[in-house]
N, C-alpha and C positions, 0 to 999 in steps of 0.2 A: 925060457921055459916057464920059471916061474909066474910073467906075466900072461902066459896063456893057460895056463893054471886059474889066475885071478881072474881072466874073463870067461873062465867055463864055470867056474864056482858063483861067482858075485856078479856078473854082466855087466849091465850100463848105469844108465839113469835111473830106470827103475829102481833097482839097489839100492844104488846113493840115496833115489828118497825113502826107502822104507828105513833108511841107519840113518840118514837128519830127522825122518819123525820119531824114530827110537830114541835119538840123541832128545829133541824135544820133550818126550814122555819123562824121559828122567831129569832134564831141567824141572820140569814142572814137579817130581815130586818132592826135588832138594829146596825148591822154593814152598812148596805145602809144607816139610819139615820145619820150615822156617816160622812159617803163620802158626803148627801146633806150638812149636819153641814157645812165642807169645802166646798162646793161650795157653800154656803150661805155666812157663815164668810167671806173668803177670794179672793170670785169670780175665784174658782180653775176651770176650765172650762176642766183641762186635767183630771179630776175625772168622768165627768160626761160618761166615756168610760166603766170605773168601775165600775158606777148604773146600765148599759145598761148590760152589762157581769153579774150583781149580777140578774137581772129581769126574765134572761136568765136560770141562774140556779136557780131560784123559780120556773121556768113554768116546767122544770125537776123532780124536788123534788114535787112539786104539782102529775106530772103523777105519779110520784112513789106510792104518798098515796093513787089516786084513784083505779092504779092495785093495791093493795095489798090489800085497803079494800073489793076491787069489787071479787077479790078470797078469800073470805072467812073470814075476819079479823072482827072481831066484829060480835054481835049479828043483826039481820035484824035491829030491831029497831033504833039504835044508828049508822048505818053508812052512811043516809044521814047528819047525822048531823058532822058524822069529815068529810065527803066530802065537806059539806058546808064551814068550817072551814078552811077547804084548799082550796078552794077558794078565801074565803073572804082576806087569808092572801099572795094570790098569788097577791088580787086585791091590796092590801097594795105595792106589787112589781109595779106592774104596773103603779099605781099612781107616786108613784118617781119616776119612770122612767119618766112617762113624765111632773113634774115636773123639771127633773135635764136638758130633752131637752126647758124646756120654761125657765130656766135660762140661755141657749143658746142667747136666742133673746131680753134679758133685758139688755139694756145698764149699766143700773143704779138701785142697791139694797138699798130703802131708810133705815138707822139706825135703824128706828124703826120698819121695819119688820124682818129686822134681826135677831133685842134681840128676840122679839116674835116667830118668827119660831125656834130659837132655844131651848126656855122653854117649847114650844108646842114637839119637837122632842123627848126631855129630858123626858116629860112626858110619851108621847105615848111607850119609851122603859121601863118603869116602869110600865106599864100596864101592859107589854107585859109579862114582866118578872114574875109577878106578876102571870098572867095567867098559864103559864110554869111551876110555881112551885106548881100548883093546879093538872096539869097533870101527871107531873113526879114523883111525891112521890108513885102513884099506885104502891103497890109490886105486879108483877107479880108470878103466878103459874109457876112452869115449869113441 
């Protein structure tokens, strides 16, 4: 029962690839977190070329998830809601991106926003991941 549950809800291939590009989307922003980490920690300012390139391909991988939901991929119900999702985690790109430009125009990163931004980053990938591994365990039908 339960697996005809999982193929009325989640279907096939399609699925699978809209949750590995999901899965993708948030690799990419735990590794953005990483490049801000550097340009927090050690005011690396030649990374911030690397967030703008990473932003770049979030807004790619986002269109990917919208065409493939938007032909067919999930049940009506459920597909504003990974559309939302990719959104929301494209917005998570965007944010650092313009982030990683306003650490452009700061002369000066006080110590104590440092440690702070970096516990905050630390966590936010622990979410993420945490999230990921709620999606990814779906065994897909084939």
């Amino acid at each position: 029962m339960i697996d005809r549950i999982k193929k009325i809800v989640f279907g096939g291939e399609r699925e699978k690839e809209v949750v590995e590009l999901i899965g993708k989307q948030i690799e990419l922003i735990i590794d953005t977190c990483e490049l801000m980490k550097s340009i927090i920690e050690r005011s690396d300012e030649a990374v911030v070329g690397d967030v703008c390139e990473a932003e770049k391909l979030g807004d790619a991988i986002r269109r990917d998830i919208v065409l493939k939901i938007h032909s067919g991929a999930f049940i009506p119900a459920l597909r504003s809601d990974f559309c939302n999702l990719a959104e929301e985690l494209d917005e998570i790109l965007d944010e650092l991106e313009d982030l990683a430009m306003l650490y452009l125009l700061i002369d000066l990163i006080p110590d104590e926003l440092r440690m702070s931004s970096s516990e905050l980053q630390i966590q936010t990938q622990k979410w993420l991941i945490c999230s990921l591994t709620h999606l990814m365990p779906l065994k897909w039908a084939d």
